[in-house]
DRENDOKE-559894 format. One line per field, with one value per atom (N, C-alpha, C, O, CB): residue number from 1; x, y, z. Coordinates in steps of 0.1 Angstrom, whole numbers, plus 2048, in hexadecimal, padded with zeros to 3 digits. Atoms other than C-alpha are relative to their C-alpha. Glycine has a CB too. Layout:
# residues N
pos NUM, ...
xx X, ...
yy Y, ...
zz Z, ...
***
This chain:
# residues 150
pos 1, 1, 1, 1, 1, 2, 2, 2, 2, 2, 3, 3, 3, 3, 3, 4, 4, 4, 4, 4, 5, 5, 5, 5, 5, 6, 6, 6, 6, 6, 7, 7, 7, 7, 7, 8, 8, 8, 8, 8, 9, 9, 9, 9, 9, 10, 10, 10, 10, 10, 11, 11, 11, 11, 11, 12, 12, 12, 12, 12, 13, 13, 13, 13, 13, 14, 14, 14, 14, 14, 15, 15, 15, 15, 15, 16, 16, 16, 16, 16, 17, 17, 17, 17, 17, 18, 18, 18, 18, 18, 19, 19, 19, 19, 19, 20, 20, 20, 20, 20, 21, 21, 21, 21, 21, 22, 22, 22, 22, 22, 23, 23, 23, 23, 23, 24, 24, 24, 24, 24, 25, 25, 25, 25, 25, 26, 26, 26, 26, 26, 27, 27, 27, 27, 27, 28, 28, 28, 28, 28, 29, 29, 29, 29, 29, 30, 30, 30, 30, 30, 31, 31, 31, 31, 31, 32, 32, 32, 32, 32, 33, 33, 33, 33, 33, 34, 34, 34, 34, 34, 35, 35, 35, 35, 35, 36, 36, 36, 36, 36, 37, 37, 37, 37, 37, 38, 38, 38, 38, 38, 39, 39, 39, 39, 39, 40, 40, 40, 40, 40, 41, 41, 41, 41, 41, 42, 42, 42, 42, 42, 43, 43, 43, 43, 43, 44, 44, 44, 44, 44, 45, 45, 45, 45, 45, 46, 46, 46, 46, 46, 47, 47, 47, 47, 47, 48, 48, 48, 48, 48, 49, 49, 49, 49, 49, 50, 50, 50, 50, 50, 51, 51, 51, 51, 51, 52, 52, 52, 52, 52, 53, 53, 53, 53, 53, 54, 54, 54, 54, 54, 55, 55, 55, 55, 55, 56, 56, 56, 56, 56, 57, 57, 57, 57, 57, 58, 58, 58, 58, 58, 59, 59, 59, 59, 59, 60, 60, 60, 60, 60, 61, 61, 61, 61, 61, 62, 62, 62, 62, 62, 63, 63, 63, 63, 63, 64, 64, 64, 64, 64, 65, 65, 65, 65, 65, 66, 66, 66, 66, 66, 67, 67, 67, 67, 67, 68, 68, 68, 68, 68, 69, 69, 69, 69, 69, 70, 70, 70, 70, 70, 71, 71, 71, 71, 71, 72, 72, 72, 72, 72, 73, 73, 73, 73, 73, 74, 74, 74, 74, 74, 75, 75, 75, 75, 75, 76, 76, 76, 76, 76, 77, 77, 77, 77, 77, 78, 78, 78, 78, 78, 79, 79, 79, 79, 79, 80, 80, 80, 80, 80, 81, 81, 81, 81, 81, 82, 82, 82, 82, 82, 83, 83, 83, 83, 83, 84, 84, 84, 84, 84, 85, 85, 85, 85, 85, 86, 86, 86, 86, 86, 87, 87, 87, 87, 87, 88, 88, 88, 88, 88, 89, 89, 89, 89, 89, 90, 90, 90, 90, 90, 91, 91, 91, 91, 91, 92, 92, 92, 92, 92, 93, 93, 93, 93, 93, 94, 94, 94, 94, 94, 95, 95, 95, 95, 95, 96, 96, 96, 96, 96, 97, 97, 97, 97, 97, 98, 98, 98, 98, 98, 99, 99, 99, 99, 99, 100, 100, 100, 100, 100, 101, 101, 101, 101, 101, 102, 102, 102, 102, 102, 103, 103, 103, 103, 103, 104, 104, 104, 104, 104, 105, 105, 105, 105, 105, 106, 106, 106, 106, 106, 107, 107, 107, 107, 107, 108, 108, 108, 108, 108, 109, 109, 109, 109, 109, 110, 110, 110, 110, 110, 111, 111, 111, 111, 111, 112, 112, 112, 112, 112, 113, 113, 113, 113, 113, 114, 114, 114, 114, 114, 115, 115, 115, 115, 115, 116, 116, 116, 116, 116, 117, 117, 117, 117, 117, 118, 118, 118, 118, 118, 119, 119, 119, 119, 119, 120, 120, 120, 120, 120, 121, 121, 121, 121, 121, 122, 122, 122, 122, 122, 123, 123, 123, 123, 123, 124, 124, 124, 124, 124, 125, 125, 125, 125, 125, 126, 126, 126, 126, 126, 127, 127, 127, 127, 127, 128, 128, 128, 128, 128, 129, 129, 129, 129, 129, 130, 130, 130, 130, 130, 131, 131, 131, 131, 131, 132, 132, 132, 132, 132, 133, 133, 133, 133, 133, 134, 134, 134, 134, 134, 135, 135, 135, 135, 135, 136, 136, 136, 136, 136, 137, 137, 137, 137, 137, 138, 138, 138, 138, 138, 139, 139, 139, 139, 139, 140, 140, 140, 140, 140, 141, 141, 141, 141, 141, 142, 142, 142, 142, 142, 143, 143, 143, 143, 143, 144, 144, 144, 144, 144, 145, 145, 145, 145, 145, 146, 146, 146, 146, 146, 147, 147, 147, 147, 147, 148, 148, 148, 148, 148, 149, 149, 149, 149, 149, 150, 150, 150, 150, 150
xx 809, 186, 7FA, 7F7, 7F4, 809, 177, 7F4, 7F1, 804, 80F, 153, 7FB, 7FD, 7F8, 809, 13F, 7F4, 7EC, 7F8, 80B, 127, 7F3, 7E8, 807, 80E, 10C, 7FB, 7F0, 805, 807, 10C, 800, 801, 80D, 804, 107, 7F1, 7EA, 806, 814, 0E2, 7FE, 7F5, 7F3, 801, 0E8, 80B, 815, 7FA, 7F5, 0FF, 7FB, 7F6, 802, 803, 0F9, 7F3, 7F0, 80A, 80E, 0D7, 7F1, 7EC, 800, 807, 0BE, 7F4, 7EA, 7FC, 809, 0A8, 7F8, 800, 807, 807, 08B, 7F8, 7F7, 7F6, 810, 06C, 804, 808, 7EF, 7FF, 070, 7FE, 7F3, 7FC, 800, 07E, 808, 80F, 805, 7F7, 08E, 810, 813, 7F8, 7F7, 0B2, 7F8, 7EF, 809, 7FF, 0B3, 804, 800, 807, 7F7, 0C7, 7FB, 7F7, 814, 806, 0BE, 80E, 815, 7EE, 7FA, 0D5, 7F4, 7EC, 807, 807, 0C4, 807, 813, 804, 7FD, 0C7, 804, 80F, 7F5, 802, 0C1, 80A, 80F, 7F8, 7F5, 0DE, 80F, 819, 7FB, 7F7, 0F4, 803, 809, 7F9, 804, 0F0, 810, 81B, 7FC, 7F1, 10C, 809, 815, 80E, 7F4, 117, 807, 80F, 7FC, 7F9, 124, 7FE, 7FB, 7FC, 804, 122, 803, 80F, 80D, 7FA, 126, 808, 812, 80E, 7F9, 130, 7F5, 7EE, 811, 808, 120, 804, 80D, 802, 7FD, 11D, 7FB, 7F7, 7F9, 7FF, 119, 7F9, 7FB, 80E, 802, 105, 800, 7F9, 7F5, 7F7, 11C, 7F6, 7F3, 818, 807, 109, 806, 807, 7F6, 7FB, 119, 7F6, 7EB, 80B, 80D, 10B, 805, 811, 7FF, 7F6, 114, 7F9, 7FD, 7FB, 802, 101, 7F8, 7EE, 7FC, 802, 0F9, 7ED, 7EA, 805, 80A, 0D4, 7F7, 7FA, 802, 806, 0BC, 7F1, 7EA, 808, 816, 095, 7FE, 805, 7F9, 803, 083, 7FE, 803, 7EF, 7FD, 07C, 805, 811, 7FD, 7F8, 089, 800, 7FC, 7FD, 801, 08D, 80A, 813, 800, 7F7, 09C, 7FB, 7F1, 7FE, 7FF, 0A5, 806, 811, 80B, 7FC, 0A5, 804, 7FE, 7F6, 7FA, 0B9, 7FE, 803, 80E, 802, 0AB, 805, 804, 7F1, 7FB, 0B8, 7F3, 7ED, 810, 80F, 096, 804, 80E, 7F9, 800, 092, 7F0, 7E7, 804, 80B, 077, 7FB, 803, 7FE, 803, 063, 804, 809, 7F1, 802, 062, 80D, 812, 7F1, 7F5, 07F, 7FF, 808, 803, 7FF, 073, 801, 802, 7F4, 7FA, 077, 7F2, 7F1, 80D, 810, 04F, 7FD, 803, 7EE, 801, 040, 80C, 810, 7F9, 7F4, 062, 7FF, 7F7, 810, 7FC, 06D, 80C, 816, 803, 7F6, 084, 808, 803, 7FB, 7F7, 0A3, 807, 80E, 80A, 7F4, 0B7, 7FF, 801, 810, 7FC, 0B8, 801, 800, 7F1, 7F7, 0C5, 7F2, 7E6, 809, 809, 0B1, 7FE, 805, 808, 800, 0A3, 80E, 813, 7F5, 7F6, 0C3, 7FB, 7F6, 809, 800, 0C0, 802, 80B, 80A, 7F7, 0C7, 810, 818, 7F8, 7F4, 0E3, 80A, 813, 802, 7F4, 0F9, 801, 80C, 7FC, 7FC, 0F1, 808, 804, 7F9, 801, 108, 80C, 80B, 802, 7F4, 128, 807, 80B, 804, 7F2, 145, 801, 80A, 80A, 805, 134, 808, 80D, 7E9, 7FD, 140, 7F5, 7E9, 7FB, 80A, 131, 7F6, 7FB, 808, 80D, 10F, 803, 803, 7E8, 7F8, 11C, 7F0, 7EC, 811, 80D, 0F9, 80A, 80F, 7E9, 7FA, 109, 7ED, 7E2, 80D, 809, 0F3, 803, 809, 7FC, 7FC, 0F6, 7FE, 7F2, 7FB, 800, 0F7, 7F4, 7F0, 812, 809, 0DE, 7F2, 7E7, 804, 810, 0C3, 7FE, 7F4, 7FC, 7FC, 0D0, 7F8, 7F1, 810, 805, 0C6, 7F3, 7EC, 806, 80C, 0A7, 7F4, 7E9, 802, 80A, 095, 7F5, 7F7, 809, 80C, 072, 802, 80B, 7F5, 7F9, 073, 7FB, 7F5, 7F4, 803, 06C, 804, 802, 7F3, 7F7, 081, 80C, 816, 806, 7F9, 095, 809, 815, 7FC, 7F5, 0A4, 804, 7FB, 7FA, 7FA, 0B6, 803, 807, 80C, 800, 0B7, 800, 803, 7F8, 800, 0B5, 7F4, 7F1, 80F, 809, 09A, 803, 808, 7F4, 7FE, 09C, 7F5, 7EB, 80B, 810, 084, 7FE, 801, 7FF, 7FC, 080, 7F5, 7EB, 806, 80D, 067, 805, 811, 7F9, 801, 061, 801, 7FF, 80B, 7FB, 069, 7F8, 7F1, 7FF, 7F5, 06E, 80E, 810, 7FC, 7F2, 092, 7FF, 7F5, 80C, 801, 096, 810, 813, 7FA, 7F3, 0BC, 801, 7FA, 811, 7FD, 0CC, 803, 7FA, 7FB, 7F8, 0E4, 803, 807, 80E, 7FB, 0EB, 808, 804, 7F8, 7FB, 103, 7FC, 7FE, 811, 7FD, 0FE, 803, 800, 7F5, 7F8, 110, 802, 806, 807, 7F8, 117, 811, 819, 7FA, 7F4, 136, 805, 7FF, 808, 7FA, 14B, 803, 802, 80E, 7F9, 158, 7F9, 7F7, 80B, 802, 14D, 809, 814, 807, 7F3, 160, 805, 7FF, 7FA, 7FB, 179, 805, 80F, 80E, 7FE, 17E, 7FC, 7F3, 7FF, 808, 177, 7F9, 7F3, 807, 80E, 162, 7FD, 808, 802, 801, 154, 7FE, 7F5, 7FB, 7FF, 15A, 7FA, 7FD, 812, 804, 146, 807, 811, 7F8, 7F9, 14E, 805, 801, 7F3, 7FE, 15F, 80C, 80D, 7F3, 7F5, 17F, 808, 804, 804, 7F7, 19C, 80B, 80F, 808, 7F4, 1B8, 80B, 809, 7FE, 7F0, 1DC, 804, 80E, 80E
yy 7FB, E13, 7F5, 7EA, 806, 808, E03, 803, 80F, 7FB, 7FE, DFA, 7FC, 7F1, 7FA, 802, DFC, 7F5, 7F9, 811, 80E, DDD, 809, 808, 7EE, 7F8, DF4, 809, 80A, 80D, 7F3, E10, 7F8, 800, 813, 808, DF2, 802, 800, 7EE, 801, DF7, 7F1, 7E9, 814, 80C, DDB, 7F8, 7FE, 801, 809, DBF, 7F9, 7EE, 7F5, 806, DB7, 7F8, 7EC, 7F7, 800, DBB, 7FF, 808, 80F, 7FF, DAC, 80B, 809, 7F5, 7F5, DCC, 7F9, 7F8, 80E, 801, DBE, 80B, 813, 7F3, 7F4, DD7, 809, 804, 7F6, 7FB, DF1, 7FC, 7F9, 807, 805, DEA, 809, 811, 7F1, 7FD, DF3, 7FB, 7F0, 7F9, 809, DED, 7F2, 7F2, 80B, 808, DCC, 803, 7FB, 7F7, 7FB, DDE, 810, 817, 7FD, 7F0, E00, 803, 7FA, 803, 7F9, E16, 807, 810, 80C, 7FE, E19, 810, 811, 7F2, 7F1, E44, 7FC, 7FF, 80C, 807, E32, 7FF, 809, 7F0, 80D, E1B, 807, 808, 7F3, 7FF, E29, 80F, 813, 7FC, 7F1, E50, 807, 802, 806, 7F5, E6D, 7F6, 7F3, 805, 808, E55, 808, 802, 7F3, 7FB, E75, 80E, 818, 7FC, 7ED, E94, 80B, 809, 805, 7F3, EB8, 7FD, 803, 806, 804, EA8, 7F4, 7EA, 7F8, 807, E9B, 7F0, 7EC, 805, 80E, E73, 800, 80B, 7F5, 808, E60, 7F7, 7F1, 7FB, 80F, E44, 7FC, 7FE, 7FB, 805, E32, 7F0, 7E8, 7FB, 808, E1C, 7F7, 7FE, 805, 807, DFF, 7F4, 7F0, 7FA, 809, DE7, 7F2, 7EF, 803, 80F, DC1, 7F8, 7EC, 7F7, 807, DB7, 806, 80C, 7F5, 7F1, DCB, 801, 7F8, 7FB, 7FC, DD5, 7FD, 805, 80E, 803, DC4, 7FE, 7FA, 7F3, 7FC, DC9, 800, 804, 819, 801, DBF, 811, 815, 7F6, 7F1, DE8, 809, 806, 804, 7F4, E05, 802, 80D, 80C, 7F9, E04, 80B, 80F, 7F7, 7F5, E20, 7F9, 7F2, 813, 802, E1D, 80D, 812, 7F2, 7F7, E38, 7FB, 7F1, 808, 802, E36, 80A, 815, 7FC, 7F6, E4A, 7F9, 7EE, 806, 807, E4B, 805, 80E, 806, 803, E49, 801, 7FD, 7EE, 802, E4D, 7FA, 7FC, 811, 802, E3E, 7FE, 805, 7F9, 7FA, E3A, 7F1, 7EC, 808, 810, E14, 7FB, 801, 7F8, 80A, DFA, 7F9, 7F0, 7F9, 807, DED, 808, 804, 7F6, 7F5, E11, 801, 805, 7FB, 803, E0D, 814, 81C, 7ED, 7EC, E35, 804, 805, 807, 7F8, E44, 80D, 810, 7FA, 7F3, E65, 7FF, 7F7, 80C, 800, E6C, 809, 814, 801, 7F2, E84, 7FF, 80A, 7FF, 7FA, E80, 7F5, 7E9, 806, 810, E6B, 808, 813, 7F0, 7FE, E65, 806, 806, 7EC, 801, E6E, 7EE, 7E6, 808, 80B, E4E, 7FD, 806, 802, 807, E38, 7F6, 7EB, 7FB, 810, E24, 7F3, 7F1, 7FF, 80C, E04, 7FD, 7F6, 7F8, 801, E07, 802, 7FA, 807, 7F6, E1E, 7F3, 7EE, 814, 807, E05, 7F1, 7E8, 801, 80B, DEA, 7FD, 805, 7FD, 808, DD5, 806, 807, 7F3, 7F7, DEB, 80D, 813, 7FA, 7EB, E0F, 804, 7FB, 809, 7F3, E2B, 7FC, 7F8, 80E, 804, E25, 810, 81C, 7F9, 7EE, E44, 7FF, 7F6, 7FF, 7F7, E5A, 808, 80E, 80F, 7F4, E6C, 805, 7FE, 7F6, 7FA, E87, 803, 806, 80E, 7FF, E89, 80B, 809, 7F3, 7F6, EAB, 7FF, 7FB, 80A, 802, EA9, 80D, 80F, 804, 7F5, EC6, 7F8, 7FC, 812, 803, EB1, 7F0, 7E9, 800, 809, E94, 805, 7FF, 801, 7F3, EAF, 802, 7FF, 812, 7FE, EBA, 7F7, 7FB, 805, 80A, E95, 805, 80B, 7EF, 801, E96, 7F8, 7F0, 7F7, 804, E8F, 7EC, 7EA, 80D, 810, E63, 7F8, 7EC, 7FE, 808, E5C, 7FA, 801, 809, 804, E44, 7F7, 7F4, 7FC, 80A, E2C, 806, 808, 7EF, 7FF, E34, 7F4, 7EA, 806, 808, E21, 803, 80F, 7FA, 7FC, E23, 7F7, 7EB, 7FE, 806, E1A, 801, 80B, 803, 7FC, E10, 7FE, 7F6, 7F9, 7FC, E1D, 7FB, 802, 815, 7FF, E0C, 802, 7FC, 7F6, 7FE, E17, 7FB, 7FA, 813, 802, E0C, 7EE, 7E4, 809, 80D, DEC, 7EE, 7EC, 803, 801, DD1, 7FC, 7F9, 7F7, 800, DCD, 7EC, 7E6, 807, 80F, DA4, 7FD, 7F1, 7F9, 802, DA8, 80F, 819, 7FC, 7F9, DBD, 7FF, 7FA, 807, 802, DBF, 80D, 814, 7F6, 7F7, DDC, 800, 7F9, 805, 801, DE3, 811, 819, 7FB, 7F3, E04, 801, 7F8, 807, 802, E10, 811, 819, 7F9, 7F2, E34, 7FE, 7F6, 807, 7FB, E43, 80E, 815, 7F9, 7F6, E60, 80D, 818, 7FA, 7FE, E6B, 7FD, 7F2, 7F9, 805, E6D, 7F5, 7F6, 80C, 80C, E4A, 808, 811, 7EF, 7F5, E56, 7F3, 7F6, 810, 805, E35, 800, 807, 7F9, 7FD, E30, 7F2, 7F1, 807, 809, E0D, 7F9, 7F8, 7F4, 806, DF8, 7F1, 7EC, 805, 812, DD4, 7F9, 7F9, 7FB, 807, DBE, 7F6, 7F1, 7FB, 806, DAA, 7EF, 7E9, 7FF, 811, D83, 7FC, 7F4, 7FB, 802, D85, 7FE, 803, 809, 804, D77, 80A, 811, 7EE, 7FA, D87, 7F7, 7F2, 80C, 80A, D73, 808, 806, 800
zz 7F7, B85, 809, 804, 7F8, 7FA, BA1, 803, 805, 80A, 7F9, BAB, 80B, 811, 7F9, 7F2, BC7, 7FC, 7F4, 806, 801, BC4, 807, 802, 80C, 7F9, BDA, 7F2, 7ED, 811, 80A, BBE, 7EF, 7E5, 800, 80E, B9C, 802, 80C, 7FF, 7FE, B94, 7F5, 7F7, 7F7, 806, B78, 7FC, 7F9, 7F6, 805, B6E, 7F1, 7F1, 80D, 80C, B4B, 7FF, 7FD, 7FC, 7FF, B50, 7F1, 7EB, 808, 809, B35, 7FE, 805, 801, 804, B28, 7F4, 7EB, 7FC, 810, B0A, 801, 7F7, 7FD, 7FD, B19, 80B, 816, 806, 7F8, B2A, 810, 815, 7FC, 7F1, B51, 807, 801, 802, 7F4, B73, 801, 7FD, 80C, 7FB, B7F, 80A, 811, 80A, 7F6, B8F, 80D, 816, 7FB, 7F4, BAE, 7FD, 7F3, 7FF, 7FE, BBE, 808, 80C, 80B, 7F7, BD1, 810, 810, 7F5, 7F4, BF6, 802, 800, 80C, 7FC, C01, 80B, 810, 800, 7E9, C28, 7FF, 803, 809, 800, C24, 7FD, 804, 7F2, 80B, C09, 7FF, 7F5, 7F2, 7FF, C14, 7F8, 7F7, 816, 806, C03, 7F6, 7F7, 811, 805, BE8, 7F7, 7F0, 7FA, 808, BD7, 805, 7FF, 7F2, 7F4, BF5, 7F7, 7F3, 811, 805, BE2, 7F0, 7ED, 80E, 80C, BBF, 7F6, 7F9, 806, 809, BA0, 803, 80A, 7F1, 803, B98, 7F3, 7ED, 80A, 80F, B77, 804, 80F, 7F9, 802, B6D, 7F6, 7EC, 803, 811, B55, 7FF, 808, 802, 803, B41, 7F5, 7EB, 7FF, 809, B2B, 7F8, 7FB, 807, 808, B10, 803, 7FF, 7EC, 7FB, B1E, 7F3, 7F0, 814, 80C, AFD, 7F7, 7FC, 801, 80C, ADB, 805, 80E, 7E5, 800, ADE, 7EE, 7E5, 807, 80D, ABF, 803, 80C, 7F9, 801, AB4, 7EE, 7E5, 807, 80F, A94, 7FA, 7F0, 7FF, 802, A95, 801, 7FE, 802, 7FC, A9C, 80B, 80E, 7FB, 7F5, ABE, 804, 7FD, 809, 7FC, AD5, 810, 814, 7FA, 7EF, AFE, 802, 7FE, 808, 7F6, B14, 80D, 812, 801, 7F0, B38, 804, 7FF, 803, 7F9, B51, 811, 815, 7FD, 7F4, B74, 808, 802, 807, 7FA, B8E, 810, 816, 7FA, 7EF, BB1, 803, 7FB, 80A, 800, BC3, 80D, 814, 7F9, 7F4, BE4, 804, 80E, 804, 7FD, BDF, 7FA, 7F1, 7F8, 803, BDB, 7F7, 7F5, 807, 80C, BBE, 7F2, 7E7, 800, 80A, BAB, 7FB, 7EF, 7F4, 80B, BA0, 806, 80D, 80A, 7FF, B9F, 801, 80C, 80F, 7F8, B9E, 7FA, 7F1, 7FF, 807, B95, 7F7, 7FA, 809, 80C, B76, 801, 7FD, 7F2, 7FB, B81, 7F4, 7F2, 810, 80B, B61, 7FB, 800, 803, 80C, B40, 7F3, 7EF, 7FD, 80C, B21, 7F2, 7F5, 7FC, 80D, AFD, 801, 807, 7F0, 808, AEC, 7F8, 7F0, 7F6, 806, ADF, 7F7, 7FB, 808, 809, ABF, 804, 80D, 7F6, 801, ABE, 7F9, 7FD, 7FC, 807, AA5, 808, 808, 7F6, 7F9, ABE, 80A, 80B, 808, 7FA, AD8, 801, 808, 801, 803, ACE, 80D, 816, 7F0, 7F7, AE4, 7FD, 7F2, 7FF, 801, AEE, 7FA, 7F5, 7FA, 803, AE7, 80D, 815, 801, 7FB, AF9, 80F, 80E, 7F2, 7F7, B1C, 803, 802, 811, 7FF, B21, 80F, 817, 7FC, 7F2, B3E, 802, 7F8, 7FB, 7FE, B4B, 80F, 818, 804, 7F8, B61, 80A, 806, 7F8, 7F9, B82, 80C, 816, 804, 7F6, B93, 80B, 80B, 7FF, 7F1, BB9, 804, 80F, 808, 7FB, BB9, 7FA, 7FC, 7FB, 802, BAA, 808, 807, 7EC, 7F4, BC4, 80D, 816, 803, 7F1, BDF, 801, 80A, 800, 803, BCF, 7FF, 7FF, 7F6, 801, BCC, 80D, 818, 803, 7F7, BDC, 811, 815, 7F6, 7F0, C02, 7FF, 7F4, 812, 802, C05, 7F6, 7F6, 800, 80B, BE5, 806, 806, 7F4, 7FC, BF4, 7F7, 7FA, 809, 806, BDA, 7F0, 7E7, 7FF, 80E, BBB, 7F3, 7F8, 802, 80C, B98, 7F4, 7F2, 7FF, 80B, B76, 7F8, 7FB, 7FC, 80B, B5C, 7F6, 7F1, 800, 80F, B3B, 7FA, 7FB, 7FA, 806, B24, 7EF, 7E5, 800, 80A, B08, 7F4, 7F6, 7FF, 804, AED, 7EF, 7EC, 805, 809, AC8, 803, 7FB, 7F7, 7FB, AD6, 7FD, 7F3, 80F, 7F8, AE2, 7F8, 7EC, 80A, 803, AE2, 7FC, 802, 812, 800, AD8, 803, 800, 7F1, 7F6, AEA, 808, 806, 7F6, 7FC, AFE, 80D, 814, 7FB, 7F2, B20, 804, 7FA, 800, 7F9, B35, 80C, 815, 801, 7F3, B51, 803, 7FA, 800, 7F6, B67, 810, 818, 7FF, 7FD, B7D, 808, 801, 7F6, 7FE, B96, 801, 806, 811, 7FC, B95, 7FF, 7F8, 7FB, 7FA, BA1, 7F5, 7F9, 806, 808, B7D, 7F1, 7EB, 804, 813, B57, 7FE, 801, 7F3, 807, B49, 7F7, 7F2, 7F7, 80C, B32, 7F8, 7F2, 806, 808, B20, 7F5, 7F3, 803, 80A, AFD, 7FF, 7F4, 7F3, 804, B00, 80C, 812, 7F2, 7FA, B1B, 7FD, 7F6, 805, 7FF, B1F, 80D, 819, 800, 7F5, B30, 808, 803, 7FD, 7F7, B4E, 7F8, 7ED, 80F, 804, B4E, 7F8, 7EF, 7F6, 802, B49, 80D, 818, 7F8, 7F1, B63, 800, 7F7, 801, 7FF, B71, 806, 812, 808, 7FF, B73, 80B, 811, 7F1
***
């Protein structure tokens, strides 16, 4: 699969307390990145997720008015995830994002992202990558970046 570098919201993005993507998707800029057809925001673990408690992380995808994602709206997320499930080379979380609730965002929601929600917390590790794309992944594990190609 290739990636569009505009539609990464994180790159093995440290999460302890609940936060924002580092990267937004601009609407202005970035307009129809999926016209008349669902998208995905595949989400991978770039490093297992650990807490003296029981934490859990939710990923929600957010729109917002501002570029830094602060007030946003919540168009689609996951339940609370353990930490256990969250570990290195799971199954990457597919949140399917209907194009009709794309359409439907409030009028001045201009940037898209993702938040992660983490509650019971905090997390004392944990890396995330996300990521739009076109397609459910149909792999069975994701591997983080940092390997060469011959």
């Amino acid at each position: 699969m290739l990636l569009d570098a505009l539609l990464v919201l994180s790159a093995a993005q440290t999460v302890t307390t609940t936060a924002v993507s580092t990267n937004t998707v601009d609407l202005k800029s970035a307009r129809d990145i999926a016209p008349g057809s669902d998208i995905y925001a595949v989400i991978g673990v770039d490093e297992a997720a650990t807490a003296a408690g029981a934490a859990t992380v939710a990923f929600e995808i957010i729109s917002s008015a501002a570029a830094d994602l602060s007030s946003p709206t919540v168009l689609v997320s996951t339940a609370p995830i353990g930490k256990a499930e969250l570990t290195l080379g799971r199954r990457p979380i597919a949140i399917e994002i209907p194009d009709t609730i794309l359409a439907a965002q409030p009028i001045g929601q201009r940037y898209l992202g993702v938040r992660y929600t983490v509650a019971t917390g905090p997390l004392t590790a944990g890396k995330f990558t996300c990521y739009f794309a076109d397609d459910k992944p149909s792999v069975g594990k994701y591997y983080p970046s940092g390997f060469s190609v011959f």
